[in-house]
C-alpha positions in Angstrom: 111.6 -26.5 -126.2 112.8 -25.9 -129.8 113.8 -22.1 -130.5 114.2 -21.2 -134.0 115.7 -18.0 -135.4 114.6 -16.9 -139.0 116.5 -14.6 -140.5 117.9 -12.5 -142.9 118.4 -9.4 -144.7 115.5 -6.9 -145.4 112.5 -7.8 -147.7 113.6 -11.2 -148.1 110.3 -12.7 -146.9 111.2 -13.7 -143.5 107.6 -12.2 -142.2 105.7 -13.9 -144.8 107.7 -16.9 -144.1 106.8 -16.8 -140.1 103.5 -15.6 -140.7 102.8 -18.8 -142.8 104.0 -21.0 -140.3 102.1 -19.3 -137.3 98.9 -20.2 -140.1 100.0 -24.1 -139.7 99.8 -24.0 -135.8 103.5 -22.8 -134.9 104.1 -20.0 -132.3 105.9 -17.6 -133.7 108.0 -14.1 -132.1 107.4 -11.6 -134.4 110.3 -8.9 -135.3 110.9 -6.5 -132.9 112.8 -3.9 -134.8 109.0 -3.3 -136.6 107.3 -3.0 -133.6 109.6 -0.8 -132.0 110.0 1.6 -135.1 105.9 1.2 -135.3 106.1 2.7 -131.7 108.6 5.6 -132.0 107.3 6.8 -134.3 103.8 7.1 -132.7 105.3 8.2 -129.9 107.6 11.1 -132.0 110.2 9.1 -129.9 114.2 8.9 -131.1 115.2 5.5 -131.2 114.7 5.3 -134.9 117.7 3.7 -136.8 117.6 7.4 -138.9 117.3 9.4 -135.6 119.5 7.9 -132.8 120.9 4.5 -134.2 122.5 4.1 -130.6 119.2 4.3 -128.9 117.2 2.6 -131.5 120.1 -0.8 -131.1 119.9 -0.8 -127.0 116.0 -0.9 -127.6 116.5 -3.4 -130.2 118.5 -5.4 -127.7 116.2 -4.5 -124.8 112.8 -5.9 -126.8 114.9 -9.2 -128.3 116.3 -10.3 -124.7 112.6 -9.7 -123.0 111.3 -11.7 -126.2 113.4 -14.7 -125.5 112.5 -14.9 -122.0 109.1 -14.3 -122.1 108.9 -16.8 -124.1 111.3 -19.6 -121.9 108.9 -18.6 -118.8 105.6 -18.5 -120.5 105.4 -20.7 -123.5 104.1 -24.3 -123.6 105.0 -24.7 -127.1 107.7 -27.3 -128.3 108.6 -25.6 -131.7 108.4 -21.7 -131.6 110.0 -19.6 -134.7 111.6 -15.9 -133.9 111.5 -13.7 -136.5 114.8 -12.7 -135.9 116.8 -12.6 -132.0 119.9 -10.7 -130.7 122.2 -11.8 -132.8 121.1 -9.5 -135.5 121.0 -6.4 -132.7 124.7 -7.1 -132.9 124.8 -7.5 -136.7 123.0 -4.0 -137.1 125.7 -2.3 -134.7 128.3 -3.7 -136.0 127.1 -1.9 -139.9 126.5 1.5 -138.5 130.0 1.2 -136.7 128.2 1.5 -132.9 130.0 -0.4 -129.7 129.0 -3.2 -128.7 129.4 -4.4 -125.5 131.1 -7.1 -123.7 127.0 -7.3 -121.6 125.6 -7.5 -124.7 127.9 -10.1 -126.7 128.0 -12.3 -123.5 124.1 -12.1 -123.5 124.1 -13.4 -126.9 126.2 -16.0 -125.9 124.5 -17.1 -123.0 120.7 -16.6 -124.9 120.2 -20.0 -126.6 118.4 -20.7 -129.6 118.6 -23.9 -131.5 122.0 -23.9 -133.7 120.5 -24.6 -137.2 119.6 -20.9 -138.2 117.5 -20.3 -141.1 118.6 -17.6 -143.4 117.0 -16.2 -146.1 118.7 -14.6 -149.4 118.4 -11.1 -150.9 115.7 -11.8 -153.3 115.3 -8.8 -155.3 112.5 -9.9 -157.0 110.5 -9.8 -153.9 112.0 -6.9 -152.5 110.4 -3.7 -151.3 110.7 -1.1 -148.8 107.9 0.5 -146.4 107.5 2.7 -143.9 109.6 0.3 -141.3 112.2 -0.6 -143.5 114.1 1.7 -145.2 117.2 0.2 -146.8 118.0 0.1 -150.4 118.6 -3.0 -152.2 122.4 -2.7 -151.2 122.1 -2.3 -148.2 120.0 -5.0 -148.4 122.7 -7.4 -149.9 125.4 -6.1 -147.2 122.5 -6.7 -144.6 122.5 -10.6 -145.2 126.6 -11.0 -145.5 126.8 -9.4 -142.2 124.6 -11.5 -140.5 126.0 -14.4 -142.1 129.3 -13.8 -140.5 127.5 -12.3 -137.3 125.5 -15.6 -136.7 128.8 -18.0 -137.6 130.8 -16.2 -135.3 128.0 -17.0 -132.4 128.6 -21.1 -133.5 125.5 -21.0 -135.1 124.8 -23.1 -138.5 123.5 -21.5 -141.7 121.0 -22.9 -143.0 120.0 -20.7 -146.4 115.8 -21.1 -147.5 116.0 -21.5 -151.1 114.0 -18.6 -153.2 110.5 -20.2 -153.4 107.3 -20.2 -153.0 106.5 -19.6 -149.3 104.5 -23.0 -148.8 108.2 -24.4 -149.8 109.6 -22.4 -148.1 107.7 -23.7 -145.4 108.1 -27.0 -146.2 112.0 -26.9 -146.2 111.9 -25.9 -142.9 110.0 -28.2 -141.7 111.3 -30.6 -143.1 115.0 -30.3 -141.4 113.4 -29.5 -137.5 
């Protein structure tokens, strides 16, 4: 089983990206800080990065560790794409200056993906904000360095999708797994 992590900072097209390659038969993990804001919010609850960023990372961490297993004891599928893992729970502590634990950087180390990581750049031509994603372009921009350094210090390779046209984009991808 092939896990690979897509990631990056905000409104870089990392959804679109996954979302295209679910269209050409890949199973795909969509983002769970979206789904998780998505249900705080209907649920008036507080783990919202602008209400309790503590609470908001443990669920964060909570929803990407249950992802990665539900997907080792469920999944059939040789190639599967995660639109982004626990690594990038650790990356969003790390910018709002919260703990992190020794359980949670030894799960992150012990949670295996494949070590070619694809990152994709602040594009701000692309970039927008919604109702689940807040940050300004900056933040944005600060967003990707940290998980660059984040992913590298977890051994992982860097493996940046060049600005393109999402087919492309696709197609790079493919093209190195």
């Amino acid at each position: 089983m092939k896990l690979y992590i897509i990631t990056g900072g905000p409104g870089a097209g990392k959804t679109t990206l996954i979302n295209a390659l679910q269209k050409k038969g890949f199973k795909i993990v969509p983002e769970e800080a979206r789904r998780l804001i998505k249900e705080q919010i209907l649920i008036d609850g507080n783990g919202l990065p602008w209400k309790n960023k503590a609470l908001y990372a443990q669920l964060m961490a909570e929803a990407s560790i249950q992802s990665y297993w539900n997907v080792i004891n469920e999944s059939s599928e040789n190639t599967i794409f995660f639109d982004r893992a626990l690594p990038d729970t650790i990356c969003y502590m790390k910018m709002e200056k919260l703990p992190v634990s020794k359980d949670i950087t030894q799960l992150t180390e012990t949670i295996v993906y494949n070590k070619k990581v694809f990152i994709l750049p602040p594009w701000k031509e692309i970039y927008i904000t919604d109702a689940e994603g807040k940050q300004n372009w900056e933040e944005a921009v600060e967003t990707y360095e940290q998980m660059r350094m984040t992913y590298t210090k977890f051994g992982y390779e860097l493996v940046v999708v060049p600005k393109d046209t999402v087919e492309k984009r696709c197609q790079f991808i493919l093209d190195l797994i």
